[in-house]
N, C-alpha and C positions, 0 to 999 in steps of 0.2 A: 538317561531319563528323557522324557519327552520334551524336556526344555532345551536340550542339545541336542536333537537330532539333527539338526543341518544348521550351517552357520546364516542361512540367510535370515533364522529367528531368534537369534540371539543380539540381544540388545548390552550393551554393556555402560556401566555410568562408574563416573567416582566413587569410591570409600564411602557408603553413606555414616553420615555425620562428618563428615570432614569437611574442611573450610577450601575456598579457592586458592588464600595462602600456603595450606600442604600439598596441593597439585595445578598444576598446566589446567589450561582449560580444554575441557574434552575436545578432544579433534575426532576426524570425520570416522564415521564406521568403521569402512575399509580400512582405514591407517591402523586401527588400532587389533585388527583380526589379522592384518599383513605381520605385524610385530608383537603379534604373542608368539613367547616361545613355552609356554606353560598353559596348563588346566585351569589358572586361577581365575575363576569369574566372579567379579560381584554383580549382581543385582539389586534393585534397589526395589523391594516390593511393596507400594504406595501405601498400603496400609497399616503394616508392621515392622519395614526396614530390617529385613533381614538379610546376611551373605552368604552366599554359596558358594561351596569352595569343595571341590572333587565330592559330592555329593555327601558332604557335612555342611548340616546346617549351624548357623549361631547366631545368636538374637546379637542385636547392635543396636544400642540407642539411639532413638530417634530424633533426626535435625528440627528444629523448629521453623515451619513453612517464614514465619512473619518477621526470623530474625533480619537484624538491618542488614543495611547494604556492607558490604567491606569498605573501610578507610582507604585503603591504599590505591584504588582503581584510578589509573593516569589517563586510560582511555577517553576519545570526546572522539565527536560528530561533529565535522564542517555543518554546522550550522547557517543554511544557506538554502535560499527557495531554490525548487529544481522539480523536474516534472514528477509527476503522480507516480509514473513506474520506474524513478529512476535508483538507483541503490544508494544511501548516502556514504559520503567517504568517511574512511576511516582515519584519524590521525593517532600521533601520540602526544601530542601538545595540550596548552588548554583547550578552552573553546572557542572557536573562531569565529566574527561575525565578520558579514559582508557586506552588508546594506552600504547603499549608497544612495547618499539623501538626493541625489538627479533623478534616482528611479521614478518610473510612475507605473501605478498598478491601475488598470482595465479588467473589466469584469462583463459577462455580459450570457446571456442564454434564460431562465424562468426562474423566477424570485418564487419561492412557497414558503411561508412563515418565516421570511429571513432571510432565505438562502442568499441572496445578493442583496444587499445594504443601502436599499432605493435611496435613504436620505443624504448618502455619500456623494451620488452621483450630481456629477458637475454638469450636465444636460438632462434633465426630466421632461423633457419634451418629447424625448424618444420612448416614453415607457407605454405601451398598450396592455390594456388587460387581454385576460385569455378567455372572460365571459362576460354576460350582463352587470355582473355585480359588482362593487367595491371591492367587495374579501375574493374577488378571483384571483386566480395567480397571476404576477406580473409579467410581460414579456419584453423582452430589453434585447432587439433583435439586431446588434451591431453593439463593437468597441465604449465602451462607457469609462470614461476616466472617474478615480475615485481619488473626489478632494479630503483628504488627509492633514490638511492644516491644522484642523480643530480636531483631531486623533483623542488627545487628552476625553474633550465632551463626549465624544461617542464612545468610548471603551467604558466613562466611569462617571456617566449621566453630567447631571446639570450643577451641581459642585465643580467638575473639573477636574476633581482633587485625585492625584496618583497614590493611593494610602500606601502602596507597598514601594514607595521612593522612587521609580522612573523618571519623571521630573520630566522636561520639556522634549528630552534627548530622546523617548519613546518612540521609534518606527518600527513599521509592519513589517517584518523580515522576509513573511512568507505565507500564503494562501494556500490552503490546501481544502479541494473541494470531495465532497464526497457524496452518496446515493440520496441524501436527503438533509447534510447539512454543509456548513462550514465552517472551520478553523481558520483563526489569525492568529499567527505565532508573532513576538515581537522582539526585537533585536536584543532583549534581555532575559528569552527564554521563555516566557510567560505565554501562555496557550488563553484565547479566546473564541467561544463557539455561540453556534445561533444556526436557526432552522427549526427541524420536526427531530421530537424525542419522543416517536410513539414509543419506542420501544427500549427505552434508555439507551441510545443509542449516542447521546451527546454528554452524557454524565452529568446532569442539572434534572433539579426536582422537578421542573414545569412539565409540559408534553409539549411545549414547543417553547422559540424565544425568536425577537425578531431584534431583541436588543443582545451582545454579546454579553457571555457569561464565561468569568474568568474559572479554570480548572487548575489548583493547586497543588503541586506536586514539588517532590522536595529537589528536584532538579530539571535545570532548563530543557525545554521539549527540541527535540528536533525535526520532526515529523509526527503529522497525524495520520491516521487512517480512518475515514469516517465510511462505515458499512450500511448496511439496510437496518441490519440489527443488531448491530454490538459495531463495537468500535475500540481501535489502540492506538495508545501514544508512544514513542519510541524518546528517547532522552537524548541525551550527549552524551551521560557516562555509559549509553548501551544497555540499558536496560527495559522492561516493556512494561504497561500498565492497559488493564484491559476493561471493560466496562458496558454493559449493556442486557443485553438476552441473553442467559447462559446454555440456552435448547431445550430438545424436549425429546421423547421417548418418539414423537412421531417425525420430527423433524430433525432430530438429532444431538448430540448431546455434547460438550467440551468445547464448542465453539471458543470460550474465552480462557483458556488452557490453563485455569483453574483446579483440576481436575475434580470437579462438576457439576451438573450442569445448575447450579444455584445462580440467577443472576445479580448481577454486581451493580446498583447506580451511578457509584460514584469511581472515580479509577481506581484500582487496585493492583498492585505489582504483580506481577509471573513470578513468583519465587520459584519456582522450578527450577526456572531458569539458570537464578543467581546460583541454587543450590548444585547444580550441574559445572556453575563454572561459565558459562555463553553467553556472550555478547551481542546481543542483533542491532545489525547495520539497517534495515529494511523487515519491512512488515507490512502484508495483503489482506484486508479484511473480505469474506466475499458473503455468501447470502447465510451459509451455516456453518466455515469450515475458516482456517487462519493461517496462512503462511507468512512464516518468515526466516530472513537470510541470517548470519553470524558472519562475525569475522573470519572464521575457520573457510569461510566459501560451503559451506555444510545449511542444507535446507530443510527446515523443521513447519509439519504441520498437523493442526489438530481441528473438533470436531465430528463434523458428519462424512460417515465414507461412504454416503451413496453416491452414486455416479461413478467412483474412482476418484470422488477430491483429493485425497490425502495419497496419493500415487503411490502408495502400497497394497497393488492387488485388492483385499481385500475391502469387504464395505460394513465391517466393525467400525464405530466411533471409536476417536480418541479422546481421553480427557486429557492426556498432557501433550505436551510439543513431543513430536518424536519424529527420528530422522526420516527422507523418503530415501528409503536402502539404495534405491538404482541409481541414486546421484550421488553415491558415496564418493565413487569415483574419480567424480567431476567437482574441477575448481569454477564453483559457480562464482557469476562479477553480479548479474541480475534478477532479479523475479520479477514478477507484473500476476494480475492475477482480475478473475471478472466476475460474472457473477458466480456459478458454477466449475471455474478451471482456473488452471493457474499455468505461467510459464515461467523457464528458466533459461538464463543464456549462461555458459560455460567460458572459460578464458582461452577458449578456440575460436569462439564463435557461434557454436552450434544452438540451438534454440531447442528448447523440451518441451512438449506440454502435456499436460494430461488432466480428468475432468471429463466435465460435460461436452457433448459435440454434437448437439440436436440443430444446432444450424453451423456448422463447420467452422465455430469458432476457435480450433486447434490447428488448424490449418494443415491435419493428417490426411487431407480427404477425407469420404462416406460412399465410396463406392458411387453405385448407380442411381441411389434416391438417399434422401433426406429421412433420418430416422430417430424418432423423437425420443429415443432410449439410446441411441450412439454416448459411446464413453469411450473414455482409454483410464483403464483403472493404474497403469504403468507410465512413466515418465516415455515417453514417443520423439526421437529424435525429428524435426521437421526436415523435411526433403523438395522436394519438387524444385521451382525456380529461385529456391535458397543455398540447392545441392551445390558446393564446393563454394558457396561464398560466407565471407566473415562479418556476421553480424556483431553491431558493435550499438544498440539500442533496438530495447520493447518493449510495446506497451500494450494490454489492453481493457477491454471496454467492457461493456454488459455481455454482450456475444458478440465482439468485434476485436479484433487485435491488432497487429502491426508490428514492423520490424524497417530498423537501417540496417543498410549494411555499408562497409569500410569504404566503396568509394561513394557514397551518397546516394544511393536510390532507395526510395520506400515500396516496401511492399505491403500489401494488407489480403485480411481474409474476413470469413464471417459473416454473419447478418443476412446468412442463404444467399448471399452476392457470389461468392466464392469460395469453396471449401480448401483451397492450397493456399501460397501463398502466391499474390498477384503483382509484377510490377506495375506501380501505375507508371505510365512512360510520360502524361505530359510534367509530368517533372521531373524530364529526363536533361530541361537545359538550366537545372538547379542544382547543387551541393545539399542535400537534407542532413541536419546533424542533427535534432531531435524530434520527439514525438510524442504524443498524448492520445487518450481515445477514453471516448466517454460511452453513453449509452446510444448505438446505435452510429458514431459519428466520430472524427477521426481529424486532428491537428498536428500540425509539420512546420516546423523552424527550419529554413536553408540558412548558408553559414553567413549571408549577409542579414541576419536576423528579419526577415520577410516572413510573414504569418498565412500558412495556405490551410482551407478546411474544406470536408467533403464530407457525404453520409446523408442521414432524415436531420433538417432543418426545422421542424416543427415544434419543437423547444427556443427558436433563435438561435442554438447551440453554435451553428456554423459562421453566425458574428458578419451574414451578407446582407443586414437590412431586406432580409426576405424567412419565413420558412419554410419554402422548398425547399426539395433533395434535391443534391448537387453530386451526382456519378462518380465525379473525378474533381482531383482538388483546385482549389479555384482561391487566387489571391485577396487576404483577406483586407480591403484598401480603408476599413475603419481605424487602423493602428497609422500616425503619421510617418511620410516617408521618410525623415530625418532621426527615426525611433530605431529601435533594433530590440527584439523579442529574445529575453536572455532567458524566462523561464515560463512555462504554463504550467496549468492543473484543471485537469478536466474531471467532472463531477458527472451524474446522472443526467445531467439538467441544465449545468452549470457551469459555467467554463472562467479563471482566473489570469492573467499574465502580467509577469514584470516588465518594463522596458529600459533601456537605456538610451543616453542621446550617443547618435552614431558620434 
């Protein structure tokens, strides 16, 4: 039949109606098309669930999207701030927190309805607006300590009062900054947002909040992903909840891998997921499309397939999560992903990307000019001056990206600066072990936690008490010498970090 003509189109899932208790969680493509020794395919066909089997069909009753979670799930997420594109770890224990109350979090780049938490900040002498008026957006153009003492008042107003029992012992675990808002996740799990919700993009009835607004879910978050136009929360027990614009017939459709495109205001589970059995470690919201990792090292995306987001050839939307076949292969450790593209790094090293590349933010090259339709609809191994080194962190931006590799140097591309990947050499008498990249703009932790930024300054983004462009990265001396930069998260606009005392 035409549904077997070649195995690169054949998809295979569990038993549908079967629970995660009667099988393994689906592993990656390739494993499972290596180890068939038989004809038997099930399919799972999203409207009617039925299986195929040597070209007899038979109805199977259909799972229910909304049933609950499984009881028995031991899996959790190191629950732990860690940069924007980094993948969270997986354990088999409870759930771990980390916080440590000597932390202190800095914030700093353009406040829009929220986005940065002016009344927090322990210096207001530094805030400039960005126009004539009052209601302009604020500019916080350098390092801002955020006083946290009175945590209680600011989360849950002028009561105090923690209704759902946190008690005194309530700290901010983790910042996670995104295209237009913010998440504070806090050391009991509990997700708070604020910013712009043109687009239900923060899962709160307002269109905007500058005060946080708690998201309730029935398990502790581990990561947010806050997009342009939808947004995901990723749990501890591994599970995903999605929430925003669900797309459109001109823009694209399954963005929130619902399968479609109705939008969701308030979070809502991916049961797809559960009902597949997968677990994600990591999750990339981007302008209409959604990647994310699993346990398995297996990377799943849905959405709009124009440009080649969903790095399967083709430029059909998907409503549900499904694999990208040419990384079946590959044991992926990373994703990162920007506006338009998404990357992957492999347990070699190697770095993938594919997407948009109208200004070389794939860092495949573009030939001999800039072209405003460039894509790789296929997952693209990166080459140039990354050729036979081990990347071991990436990150990127709107149309800017980056990468470490094993003995510490950064490279970056993008933002029509560079279509490869570039070393930058003056920070070639540093160790870099991580990295962030926002919109247009690009942050680097070396291993004595020292905070360098480069890129367009004109948000404060780059945290130099200036917003010029800065070429090449340049020491960010707002964070104190005696500090050390254990995590960041860089937003459109927006930029967050933890610190510890050396």
């Amino acid at each position: 039949s035409d549904r077997t003509n070649t195995v690169q189109q054949i998809k295979i899932y569990p038993t549908p109606g079967s629970s995660p208790s009667n099988h393994s969680r689906r592993p990656p493509l390739h494993k499972m098309i290596a180890n068939r020794t038989a004809t038997l395919i099930f399919r799972r066909c999203r409207s009617g669930q039925k299986a195929i089997t040597n070209n007899v069909t038979t109805s199977v009753a259909s799972s229910s999207s909304s049933r609950a979670l499984p009881s028995t799930r031991n899996y959790s997420l190191t629950s732990k701030t860690c940069s924007s594109s980094s993948a969270a770890a997986a354990t088999n224990t409870d759930i771990e927190t980390t916080s440590n109350p000597s932390q202190k979090n800095y914030m700093w780049g353009t406040s829009k309805n929220g986005t940065i938490p002016l009344n927090l900040l322990q210096d207001k002498d530094g805030i400039v607006s960005s126009g004539m008026f009052s209601g302009d957006d604020k500019i916080v153009d350098h390092p801002m300590g955020l006083n946290l003492e009175d945590l209680n008042g600011f989360l849950f107003g002028e009561d105090k009062e923690d209704k759902n029992g946190g008690g005194d012992d309530v700290r901010v675990e983790r910042v996670d900054c995104g295209a237009s808002g913010t998440a504070m996740v806090l050391n009991d799990g509990r997700c708070f947002v604020m910013g712009t919700n043109k687009n239900g993009e923060l899962g709160i009835e307002s269109k905007s909040s500058v005060k946080p607004i708690h998201l309730p879910l029935p398990d502790p978050i581990a990561k947010a992903s806050l997009g342009t136009n939808f947004s995901a929360l990723l749990t501890t027990t591994g599970d995903l909840y999605t929430f925003g614009f669900g797309g459109s017939r001109i823009n694209g459709m399954g963005c929130l891998g619902q399968g479609n495109m109705d939008p969701h205001p308030t979070p809502t589970l991916v049961s797809s997921l559960v009902e597949d059995g997968c677990y994600a470690t990591d999750v990339h919201c981007g302008e209409y499309s959604m990647t994310v990792l699993t346990t398995e090292g297996e990377v799943l995306t849905c959405g709009a397939g124009s440009y080649g987001r969903l790095g399967n050839l083709e430029t059909v939307d998907q409503l549900y999560l499904e694999p990208v076949e040419l990384m079946g292969a590959e044991d992926v450790t990373q994703i990162a992903g920007g506006f338009a593209f998404s990357l992957a790094l492999n347990s070699v090293g190697i770095v993938h990307a594919w997407g948009r590349n109208n200004e070389g933010q794939l860092g495949t090259g573009m030939g001999l000019s800039a072209d405003m339709y460039a894509m790789e609809s296929l997952p693209r191994p990166l080459e140039g001056d990354l050729l036979g080194r081990k990347v071991v962190r990436i990150a990127a931006g709107h149309t800017n990206a980056a990468a470490v590799t094993e003995d510490g140097h950064l490279y970056t591309w993008g933002m029509n600066y560079t279509h490869e990947p570039k070393l930058e050499t003056t920070l070639l008498h540093a160790k870099i072990v991580d990295v962030a990249c926002g919109k247009n703009y690009t942050l680097a932790v070396d291993e004595e936690g020292r905070l360098y930024s480069m890129g367009k300054g004109k948000s404060g983004v780059l945290g130099l008490a200036s917003t010029k462009v800065s070429a090449f990265p340049v020491l960010v001396e707002g964070i104190p010498m005696d500090e050390k930069v254990v995590s960041m998260s860089c937003g459109w606009n927006h930029v967050a970090c933890v610190t510890e005392p050396k």
